[in-house]
N, C-alpha and C positions, 0 to 999 in steps of 0.2 A: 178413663185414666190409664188405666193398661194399654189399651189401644195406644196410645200417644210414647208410652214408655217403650212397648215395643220398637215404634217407630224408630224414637231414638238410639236405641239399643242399637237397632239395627243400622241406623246411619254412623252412629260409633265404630261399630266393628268394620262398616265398609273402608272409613277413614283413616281404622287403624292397618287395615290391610292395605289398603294404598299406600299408606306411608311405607310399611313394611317392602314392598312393593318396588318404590321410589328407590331407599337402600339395597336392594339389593341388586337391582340395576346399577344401582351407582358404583358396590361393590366389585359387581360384574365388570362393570366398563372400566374401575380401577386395573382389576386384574389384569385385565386384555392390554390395557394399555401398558403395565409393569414388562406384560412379556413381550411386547411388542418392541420394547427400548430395549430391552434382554437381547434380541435376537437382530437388531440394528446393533449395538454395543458388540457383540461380537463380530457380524458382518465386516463392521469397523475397523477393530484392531483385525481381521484378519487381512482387511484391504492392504491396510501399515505395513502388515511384516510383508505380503505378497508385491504392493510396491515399493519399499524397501530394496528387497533382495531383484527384482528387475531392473529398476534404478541405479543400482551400484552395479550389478552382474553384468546389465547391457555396455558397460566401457568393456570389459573383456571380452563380449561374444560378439559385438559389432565394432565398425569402423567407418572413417568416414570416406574413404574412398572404395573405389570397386573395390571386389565385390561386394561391399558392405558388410561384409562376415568374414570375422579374424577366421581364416581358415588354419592357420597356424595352431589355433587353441584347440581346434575338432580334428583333426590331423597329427601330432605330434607327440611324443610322451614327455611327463613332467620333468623341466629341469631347473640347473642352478642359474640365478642372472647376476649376472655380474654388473657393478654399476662403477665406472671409473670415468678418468678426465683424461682425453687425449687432443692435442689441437687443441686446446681451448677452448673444448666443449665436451659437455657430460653426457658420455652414451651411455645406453643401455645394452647386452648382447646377453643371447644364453650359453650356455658352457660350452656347446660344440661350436657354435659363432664365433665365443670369445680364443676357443683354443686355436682356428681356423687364424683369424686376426693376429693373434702374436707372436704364430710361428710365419706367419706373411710379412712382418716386419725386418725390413735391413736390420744388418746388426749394428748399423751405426744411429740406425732411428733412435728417438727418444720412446721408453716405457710407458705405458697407462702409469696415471699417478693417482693416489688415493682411490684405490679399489674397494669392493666392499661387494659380499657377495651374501645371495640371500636364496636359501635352500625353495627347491617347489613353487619359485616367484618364477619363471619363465617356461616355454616350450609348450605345451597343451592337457589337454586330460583323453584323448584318443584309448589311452590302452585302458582307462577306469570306467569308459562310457562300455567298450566291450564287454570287459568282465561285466558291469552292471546288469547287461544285457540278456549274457548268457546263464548269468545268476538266477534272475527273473526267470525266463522262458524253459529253463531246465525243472527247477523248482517247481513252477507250477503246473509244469507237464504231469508228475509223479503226482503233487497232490489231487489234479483233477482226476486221476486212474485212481487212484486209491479212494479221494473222498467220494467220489460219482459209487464205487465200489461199494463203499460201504452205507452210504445213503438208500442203493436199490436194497441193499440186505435191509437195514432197517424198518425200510417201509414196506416193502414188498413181504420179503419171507421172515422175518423173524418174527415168534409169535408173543402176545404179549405178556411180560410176567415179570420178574424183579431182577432178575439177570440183565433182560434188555432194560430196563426204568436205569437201572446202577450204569451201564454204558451208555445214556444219552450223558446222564449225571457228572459224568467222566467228562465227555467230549466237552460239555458246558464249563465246567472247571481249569479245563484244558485251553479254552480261550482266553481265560486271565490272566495265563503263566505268564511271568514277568519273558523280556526275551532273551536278559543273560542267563536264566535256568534252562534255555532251549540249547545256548550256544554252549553250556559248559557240559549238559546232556549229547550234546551232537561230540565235543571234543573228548570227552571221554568214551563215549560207544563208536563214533566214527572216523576217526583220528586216532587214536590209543588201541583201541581192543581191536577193529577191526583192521589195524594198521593202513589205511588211507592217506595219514597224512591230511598236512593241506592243502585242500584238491575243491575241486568243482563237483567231483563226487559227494564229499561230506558237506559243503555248502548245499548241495541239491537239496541232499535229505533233511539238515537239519531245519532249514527255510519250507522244505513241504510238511515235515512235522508243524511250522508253528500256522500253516496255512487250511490242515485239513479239518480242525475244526470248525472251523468260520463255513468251507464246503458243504462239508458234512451236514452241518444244520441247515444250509440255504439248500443243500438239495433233496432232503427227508422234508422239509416245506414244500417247497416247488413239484415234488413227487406228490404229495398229499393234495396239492390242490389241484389236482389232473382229475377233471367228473369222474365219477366211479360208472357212469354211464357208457364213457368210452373202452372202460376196460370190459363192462359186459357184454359191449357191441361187438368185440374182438374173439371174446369168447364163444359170442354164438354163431360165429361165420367159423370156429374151429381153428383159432389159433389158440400154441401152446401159451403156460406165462411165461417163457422165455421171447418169445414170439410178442407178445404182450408189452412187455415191457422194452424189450429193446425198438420195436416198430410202433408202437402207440404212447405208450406214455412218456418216455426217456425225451423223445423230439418235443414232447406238449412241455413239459417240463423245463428244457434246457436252457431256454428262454430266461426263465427266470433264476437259475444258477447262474446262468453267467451273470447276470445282474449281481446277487450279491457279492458272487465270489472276484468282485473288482475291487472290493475293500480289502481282502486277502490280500490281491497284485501289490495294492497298496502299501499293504503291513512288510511283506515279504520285498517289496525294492526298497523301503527306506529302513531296512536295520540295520544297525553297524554292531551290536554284541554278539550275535549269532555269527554273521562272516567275519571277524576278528580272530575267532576262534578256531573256525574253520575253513574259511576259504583265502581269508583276504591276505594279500603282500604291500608292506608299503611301498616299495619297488619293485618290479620284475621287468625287465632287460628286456623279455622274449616276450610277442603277442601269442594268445590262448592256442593261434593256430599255426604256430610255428612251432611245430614238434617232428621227429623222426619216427613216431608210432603214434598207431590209435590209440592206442593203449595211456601212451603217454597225456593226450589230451586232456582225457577225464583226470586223473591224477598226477594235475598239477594246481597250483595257485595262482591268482589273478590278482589284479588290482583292483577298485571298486570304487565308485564316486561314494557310498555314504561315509567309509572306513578312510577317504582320500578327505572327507570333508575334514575328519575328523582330528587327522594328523595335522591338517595345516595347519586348524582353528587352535589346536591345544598344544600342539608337540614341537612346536618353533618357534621361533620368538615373532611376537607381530610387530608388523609394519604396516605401510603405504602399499608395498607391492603385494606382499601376503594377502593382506586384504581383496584388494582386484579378485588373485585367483581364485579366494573363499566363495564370493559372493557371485564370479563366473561360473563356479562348478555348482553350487548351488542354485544356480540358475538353471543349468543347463541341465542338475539332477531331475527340477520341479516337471521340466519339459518333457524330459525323456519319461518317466510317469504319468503324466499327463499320454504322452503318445502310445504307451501300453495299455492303460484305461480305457481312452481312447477307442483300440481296437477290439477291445473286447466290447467294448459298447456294439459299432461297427456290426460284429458280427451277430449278437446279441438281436438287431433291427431286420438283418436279413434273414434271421433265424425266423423270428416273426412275422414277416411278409412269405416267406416259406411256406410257411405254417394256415395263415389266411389264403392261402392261394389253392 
């Protein structure tokens, strides 16, 4: 009789652990499956806005005869379009066309009639792709020296203890800062106190300030996961740790710096509160490198496709033609990041094949 009850006992419990068993598999496969539409659901809408903004941008950046590229919109700085009726037919011209056109009229000709003119609808975005450019590449120069700087100190020589714990603690706090606390900190210390002005100087710094965090942490990682083996290999063939670290581990490492610090590139070419503040002009006449000193270069202001986006989208009245330029610069913003990305990847691969070799 025990015998038998055992049995059952035990067939019970196997039963109920298969079932158990059953649910949580099923549990399981729910959940996978939840995150799996999560991360298609996002995919999704990010397709949307990504062909969205192609879709509309591509009438402004392409064309349909040679060369298939408004070269006019890569080539020219932003201007006014005029849209009148002359001949009995509605042209379109931008300001220097339109002014070109009416002072070449007889004076017995007949006027444009029903004019109507619409700010930042014609002429290109050339001097805001530059700024962008040099916004970027200046910026990130500083915070690569600096964060790479302060990364070797972390990892390498600083010893451990509550001083250094409170300055990682810093740096990690430091990447949540909103970016108009970066840009009213850069306008107030670099712009006001150090009297700069707005310049590509204050844009530099305040865009490497919000970039060396993010550094910082990918290269006290990247430095940490370098075999501790290599470093003692170094040391017993009799190199210094400067020696050490600049010729062994910096190159093992660098690899994977540039890797994170492309999310930096990122952060730092698409802000418009920080260069508002600091760098950007909604017009400027003059390209960055049409100056009478060196001097003058760094200490002047630029125009800038995210601060250019910015103006069109809020600060005029929209339209038909507004539109086009929004979602051309836009376009043409997504790419030109993309191609800085890009190169850091690039180089990133060779660094690597370098390295294996």
């Amino acid at each position: 009789m025990n015998e038998k009850t055992d049995k059952s006992e035990t067939r019970g419990g196997i039963s109920r652990f298969n079932l158990h068993g059953k649910k949580s598999r099923l549990g399981e496969t729910g959940i996978i499956l939840a995150l799996r539409l999560a991360a298609y659901a996002i995919l999704l809408c990010g397709a949307i806005v990504m062909g969205t903004i192609a879709y509309n941008g591509s009438g402004a950046v392409f064309q349909n005869t040679f060369p298939f590229v408004n070269v006019a919109f890569f080539t020219e700085a932003p201007e006014t379009l005029h849209v009148f009726e002359y001949g009995g037919t509605t042209r379109e011209l931008g300001d220097r066309a339109y002014r070109q056109f009416v002072s070449s009229l007889p004076e017995t000709a007949p006027k444009p009639q029903n004019e109507e003119s619409y700010v930042y609808a014609a002429g290109g975005i050339f001097p805001c792709i530059a700024g962008t450019f040099l916004l970027v590449v200046g910026s990130m120069a500083i915070a690569f020296f600096l964060g790479i700087s302060g990364a070797i100190y972390l990892s390498e020589y600083a010893k451990p203890g509550a001083f250094v714990r409170a300055v990682r603690v810093a740096i990690l706090n430091l990447a949540g800062v909103p970016s108009i606390v970066f840009g009213l900190f850069g306008f107030g210390l670099f712009v006001i106190f150090f009297g700069w002005n707005v310049s590509l100087l204050a844009g530099w710094c305040t865009l490497a300030l919000m970039a060396l965090p993010i550094i910082i942490t990918a290269g006290e990682e990247s430095l940490r996961a370098v075999p501790k083996g290599l470093r003692d290999a170094s040391y017993a063939l009799g190199a210094s740790t400067r020696q050490t670290i600049f010729r062994v581990v910096l190159p093992s490492a660098l690899p994977g710096i540039l890797t994170s610090s492309i999310l930096g590139i990122a952060r730092v070419a698409g802000e418009t509160a920080p260069i508002m503040f600091t760098a950007a002009y909604i017009v400027r006449d003059k390209l960055p490198w049409e100056v009478d000193r060196v001097s003058d270069f760094f200490l002047q202001g630029v125009m800038a496709l995210p601060y250019h986006i910015y103006v069109v989208s809020t600060k005029i009245p929209q339209n038909e033609y507004t539109a086009r330029v929004q979602y051309g610069s836009t376009f043409v913003f997504l790419i030109l990041v993309a191609l800085i990305a890009g190169s850091a990847v690039l180089i990133r691969d060779r660094l690597r094949r370098a390295e294996k070799l």
